[in-house]
PyMOL Python script that loads the backbone (N, CA, C, O; Angstrom):
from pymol import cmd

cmd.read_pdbstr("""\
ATOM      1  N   UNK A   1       0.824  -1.197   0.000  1.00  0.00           N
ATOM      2  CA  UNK A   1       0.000   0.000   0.000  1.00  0.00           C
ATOM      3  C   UNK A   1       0.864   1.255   0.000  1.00  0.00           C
ATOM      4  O   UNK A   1       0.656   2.278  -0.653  1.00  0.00           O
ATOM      5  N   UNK A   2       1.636   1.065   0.645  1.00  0.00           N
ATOM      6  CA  UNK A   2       2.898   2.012   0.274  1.00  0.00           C
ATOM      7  C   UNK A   2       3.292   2.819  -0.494  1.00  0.00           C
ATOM      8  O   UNK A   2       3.357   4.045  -0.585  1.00  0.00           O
ATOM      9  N   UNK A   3       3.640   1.672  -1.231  1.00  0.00           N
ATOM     10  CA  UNK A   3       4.328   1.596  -2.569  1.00  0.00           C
ATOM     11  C   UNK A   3       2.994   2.870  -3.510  1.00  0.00           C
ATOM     12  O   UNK A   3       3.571   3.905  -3.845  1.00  0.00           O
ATOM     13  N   UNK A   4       1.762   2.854  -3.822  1.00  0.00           N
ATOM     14  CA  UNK A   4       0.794   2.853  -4.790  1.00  0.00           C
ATOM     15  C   UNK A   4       0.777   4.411  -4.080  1.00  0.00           C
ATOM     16  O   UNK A   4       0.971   5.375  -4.820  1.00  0.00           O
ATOM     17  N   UNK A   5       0.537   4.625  -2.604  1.00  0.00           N
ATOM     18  CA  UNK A   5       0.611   6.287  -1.964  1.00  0.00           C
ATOM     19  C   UNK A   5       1.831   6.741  -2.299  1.00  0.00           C
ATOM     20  O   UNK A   5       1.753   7.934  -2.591  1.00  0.00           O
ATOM     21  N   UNK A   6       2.674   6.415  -2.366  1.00  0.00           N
ATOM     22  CA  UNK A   6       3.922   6.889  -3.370  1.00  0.00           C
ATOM     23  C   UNK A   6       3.692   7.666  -4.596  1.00  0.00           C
ATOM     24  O   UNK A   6       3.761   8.849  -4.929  1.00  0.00           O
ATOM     25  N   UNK A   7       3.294   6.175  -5.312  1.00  0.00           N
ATOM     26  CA  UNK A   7       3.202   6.727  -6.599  1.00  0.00           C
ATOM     27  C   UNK A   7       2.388   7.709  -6.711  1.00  0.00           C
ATOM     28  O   UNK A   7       2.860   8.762  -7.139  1.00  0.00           O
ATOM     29  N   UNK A   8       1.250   7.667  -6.437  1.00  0.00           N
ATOM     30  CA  UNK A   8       0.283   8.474  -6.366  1.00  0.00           C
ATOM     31  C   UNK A   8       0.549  10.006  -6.503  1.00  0.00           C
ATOM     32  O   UNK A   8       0.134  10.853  -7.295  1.00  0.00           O
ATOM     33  N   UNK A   9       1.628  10.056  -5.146  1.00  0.00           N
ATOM     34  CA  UNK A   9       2.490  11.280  -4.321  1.00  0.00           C
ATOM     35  C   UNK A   9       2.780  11.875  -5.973  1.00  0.00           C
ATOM     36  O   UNK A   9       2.386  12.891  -6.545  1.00  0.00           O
ATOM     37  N   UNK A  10       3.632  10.759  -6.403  1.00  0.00           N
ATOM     38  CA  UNK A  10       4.982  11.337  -7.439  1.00  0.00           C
ATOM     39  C   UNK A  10       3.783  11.453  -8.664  1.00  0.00           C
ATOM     40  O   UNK A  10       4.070  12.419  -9.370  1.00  0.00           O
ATOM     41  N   UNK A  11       2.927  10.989  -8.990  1.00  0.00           N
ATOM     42  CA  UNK A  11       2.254  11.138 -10.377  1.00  0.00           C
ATOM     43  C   UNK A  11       1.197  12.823 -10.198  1.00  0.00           C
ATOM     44  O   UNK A  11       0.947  13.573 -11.142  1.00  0.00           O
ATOM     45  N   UNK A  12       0.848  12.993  -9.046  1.00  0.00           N
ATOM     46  CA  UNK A  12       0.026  13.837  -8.699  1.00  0.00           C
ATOM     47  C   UNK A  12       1.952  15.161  -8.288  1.00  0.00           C
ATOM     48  O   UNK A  12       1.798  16.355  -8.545  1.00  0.00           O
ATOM     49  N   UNK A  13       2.643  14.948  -8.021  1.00  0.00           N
ATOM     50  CA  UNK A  13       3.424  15.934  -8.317  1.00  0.00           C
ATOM     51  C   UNK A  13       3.601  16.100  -9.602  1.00  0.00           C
ATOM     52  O   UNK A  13       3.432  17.297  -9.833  1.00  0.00           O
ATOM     53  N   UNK A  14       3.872  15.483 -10.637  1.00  0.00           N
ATOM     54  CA  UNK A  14       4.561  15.513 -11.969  1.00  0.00           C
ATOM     55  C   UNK A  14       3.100  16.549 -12.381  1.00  0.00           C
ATOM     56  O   UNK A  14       3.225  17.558 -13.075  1.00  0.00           O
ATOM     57  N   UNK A  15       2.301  16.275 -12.049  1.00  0.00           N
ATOM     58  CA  UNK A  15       0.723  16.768 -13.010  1.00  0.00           C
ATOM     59  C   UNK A  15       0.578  17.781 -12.255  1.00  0.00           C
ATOM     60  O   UNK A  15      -0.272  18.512 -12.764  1.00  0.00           O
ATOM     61  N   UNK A  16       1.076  18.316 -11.043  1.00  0.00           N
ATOM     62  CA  UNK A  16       1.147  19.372 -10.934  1.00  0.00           C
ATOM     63  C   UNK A  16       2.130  20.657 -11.320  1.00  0.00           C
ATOM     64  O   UNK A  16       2.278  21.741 -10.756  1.00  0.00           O
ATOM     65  N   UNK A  17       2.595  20.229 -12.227  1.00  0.00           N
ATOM     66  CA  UNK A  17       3.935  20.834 -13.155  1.00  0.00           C
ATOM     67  C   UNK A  17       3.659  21.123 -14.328  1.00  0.00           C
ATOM     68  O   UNK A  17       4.509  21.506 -15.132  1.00  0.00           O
ATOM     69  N   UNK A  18       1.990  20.929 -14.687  1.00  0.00           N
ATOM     70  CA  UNK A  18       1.655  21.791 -15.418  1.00  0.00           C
ATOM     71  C   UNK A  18       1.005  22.774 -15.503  1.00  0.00           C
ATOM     72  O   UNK A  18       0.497  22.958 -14.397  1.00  0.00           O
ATOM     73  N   UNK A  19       0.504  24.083 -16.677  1.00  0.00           N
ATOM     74  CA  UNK A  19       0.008  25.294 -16.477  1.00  0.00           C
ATOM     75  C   UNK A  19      -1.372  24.781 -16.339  1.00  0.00           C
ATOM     76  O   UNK A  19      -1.637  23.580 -16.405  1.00  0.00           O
ATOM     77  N   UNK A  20      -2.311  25.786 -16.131  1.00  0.00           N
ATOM     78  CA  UNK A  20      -3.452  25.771 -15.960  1.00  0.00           C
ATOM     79  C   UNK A  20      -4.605  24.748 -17.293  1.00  0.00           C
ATOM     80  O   UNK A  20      -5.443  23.852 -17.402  1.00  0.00           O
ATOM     81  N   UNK A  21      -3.713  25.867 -18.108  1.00  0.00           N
ATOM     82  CA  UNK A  21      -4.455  25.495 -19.369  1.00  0.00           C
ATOM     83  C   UNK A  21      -4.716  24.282 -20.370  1.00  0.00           C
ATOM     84  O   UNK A  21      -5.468  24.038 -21.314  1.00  0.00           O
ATOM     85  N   UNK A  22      -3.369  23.454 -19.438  1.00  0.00           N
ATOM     86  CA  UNK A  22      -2.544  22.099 -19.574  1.00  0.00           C
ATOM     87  C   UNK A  22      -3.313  21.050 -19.347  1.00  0.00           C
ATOM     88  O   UNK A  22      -3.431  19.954 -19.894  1.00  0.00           O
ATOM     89  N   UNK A  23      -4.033  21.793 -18.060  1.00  0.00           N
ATOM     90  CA  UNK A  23      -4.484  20.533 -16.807  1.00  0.00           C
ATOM     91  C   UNK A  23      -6.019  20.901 -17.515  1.00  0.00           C
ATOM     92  O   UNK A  23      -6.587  19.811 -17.580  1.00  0.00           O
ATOM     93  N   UNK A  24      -6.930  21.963 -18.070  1.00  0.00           N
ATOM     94  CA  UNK A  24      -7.618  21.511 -18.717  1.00  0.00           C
ATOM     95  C   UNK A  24      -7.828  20.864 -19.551  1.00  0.00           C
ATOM     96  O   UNK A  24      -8.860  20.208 -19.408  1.00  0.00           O
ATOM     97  N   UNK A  25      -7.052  20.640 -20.866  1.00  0.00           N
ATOM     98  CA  UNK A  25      -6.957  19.762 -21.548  1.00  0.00           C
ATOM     99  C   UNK A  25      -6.729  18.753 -21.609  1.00  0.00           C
ATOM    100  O   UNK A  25      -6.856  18.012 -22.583  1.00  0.00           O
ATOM    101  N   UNK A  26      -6.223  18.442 -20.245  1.00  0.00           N
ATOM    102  CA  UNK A  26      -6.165  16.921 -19.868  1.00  0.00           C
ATOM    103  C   UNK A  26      -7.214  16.641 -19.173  1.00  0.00           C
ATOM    104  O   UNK A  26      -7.191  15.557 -18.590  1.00  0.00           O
ATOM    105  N   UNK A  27      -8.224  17.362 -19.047  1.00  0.00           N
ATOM    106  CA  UNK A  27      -9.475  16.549 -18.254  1.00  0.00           C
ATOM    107  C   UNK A  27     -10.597  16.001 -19.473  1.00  0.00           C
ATOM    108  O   UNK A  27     -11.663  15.491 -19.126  1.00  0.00           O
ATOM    109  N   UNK A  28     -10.228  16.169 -20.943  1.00  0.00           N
ATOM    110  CA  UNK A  28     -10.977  15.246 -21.847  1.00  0.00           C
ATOM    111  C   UNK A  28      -9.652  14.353 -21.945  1.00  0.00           C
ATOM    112  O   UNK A  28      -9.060  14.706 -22.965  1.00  0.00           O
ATOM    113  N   UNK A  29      -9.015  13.423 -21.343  1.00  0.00           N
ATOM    114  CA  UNK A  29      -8.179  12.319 -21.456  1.00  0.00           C
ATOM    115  C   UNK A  29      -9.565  11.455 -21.318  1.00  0.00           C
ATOM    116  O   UNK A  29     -10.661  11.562 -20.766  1.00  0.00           O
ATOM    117  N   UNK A  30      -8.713  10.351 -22.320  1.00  0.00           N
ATOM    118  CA  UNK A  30     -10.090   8.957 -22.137  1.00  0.00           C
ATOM    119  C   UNK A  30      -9.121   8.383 -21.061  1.00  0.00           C
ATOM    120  O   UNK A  30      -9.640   7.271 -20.970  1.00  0.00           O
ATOM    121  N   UNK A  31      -8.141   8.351 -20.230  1.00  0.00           N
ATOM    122  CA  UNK A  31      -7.424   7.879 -19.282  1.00  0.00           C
ATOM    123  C   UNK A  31      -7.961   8.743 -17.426  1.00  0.00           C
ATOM    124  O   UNK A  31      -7.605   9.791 -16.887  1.00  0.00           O
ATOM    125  N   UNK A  32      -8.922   7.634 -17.005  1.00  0.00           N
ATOM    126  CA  UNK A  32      -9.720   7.957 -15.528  1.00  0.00           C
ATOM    127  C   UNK A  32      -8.769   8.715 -14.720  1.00  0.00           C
ATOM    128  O   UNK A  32      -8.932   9.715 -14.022  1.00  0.00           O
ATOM    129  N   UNK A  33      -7.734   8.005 -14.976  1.00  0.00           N
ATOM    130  CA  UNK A  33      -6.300   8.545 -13.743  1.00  0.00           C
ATOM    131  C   UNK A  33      -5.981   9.708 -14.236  1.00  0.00           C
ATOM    132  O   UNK A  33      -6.173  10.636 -13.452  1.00  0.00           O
ATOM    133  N   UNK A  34      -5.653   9.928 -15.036  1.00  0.00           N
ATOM    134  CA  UNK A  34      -5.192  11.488 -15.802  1.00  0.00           C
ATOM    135  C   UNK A  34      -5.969  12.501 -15.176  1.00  0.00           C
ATOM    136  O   UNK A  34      -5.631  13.496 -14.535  1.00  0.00           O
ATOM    137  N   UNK A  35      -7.803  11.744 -15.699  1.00  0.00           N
ATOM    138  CA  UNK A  35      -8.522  13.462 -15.666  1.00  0.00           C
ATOM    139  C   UNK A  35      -8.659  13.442 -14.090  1.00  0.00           C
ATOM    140  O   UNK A  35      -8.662  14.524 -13.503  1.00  0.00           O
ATOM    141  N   UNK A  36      -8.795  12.015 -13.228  1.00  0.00           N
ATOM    142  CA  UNK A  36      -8.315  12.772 -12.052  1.00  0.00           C
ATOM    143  C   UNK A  36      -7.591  13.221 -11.300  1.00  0.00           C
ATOM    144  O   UNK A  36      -7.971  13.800 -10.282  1.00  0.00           O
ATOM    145  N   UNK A  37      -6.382  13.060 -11.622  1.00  0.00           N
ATOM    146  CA  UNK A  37      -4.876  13.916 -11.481  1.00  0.00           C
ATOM    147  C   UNK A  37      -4.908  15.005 -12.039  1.00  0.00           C
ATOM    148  O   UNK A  37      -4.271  15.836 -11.391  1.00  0.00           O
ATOM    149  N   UNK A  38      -5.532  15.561 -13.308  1.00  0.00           N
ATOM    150  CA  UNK A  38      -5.984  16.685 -13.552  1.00  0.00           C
ATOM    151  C   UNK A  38      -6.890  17.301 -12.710  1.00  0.00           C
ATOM    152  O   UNK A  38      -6.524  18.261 -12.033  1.00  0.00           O
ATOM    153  N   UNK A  39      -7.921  16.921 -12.662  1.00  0.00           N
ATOM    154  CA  UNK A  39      -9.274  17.858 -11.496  1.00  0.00           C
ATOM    155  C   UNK A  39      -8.215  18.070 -10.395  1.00  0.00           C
ATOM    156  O   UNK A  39      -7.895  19.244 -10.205  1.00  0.00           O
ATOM    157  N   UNK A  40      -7.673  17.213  -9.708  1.00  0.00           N
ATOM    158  CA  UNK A  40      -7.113  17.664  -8.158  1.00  0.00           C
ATOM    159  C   UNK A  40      -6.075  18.483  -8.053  1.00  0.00           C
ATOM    160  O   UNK A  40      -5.639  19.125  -7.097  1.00  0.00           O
ATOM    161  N   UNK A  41      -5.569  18.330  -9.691  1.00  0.00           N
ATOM    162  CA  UNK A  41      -3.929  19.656  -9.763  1.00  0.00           C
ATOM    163  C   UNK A  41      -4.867  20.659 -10.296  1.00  0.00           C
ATOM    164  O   UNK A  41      -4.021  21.497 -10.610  1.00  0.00           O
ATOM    165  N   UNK A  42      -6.026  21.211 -10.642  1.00  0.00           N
ATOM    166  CA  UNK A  42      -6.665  22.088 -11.398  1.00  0.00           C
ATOM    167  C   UNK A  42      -6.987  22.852  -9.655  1.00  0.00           C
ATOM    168  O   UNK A  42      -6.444  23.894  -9.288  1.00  0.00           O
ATOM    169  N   UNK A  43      -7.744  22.225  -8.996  1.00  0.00           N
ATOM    170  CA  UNK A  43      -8.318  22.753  -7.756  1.00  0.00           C
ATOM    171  C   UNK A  43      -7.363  23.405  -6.771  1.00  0.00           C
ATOM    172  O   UNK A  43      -7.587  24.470  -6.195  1.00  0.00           O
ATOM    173  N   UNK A  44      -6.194  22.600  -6.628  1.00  0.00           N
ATOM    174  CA  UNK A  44      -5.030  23.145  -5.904  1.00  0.00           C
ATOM    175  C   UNK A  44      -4.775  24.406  -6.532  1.00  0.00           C
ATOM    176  O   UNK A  44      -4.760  25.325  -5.714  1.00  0.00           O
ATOM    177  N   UNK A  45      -4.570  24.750  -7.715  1.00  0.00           N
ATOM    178  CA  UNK A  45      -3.668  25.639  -8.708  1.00  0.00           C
ATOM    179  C   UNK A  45      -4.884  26.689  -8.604  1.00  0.00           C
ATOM    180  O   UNK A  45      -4.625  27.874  -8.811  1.00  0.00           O
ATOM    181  N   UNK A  46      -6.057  26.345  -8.325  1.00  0.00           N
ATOM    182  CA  UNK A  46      -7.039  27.462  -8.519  1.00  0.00           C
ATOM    183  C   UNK A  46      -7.678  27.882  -7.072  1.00  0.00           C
ATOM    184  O   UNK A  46      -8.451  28.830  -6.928  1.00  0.00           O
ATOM    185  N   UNK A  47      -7.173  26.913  -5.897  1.00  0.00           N
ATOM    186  CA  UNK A  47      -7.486  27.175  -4.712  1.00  0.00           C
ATOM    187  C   UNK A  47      -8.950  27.058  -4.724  1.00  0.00           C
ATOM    188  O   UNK A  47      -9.608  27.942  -4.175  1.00  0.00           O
ATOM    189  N   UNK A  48      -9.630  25.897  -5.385  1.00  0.00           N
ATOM    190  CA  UNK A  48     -11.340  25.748  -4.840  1.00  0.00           C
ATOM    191  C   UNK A  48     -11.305  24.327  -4.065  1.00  0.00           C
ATOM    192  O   UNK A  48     -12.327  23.883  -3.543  1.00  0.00           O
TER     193      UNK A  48
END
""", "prot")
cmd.dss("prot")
cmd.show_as("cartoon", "prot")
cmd.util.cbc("prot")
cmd.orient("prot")
């Protein structure tokens, strides 16, 4: 379980390394994990 909150950590940092406009366009990904690594780096970056 570790291991996966890790990754998580490091995939949700990397996706937060992009611009705004970035992380919208990644929320039409047909990939579940993306657009929600997108929504949660979109909310941080926009403070809602």
């Amino acid at each position: 379980m570790a291991e996966d909150s890790k990754g998580f950590t490091q995939a949700r940092e990397a996706m937060g390394r992009h611009t705004i406009p970035e992380l919208i366009d990644l929320l039409e990904s047909d990939d579940v994990r993306t657009r929600f690594l997108a929504e949660m780096c979109l909310r941080d970056a926009t403070s809602t």
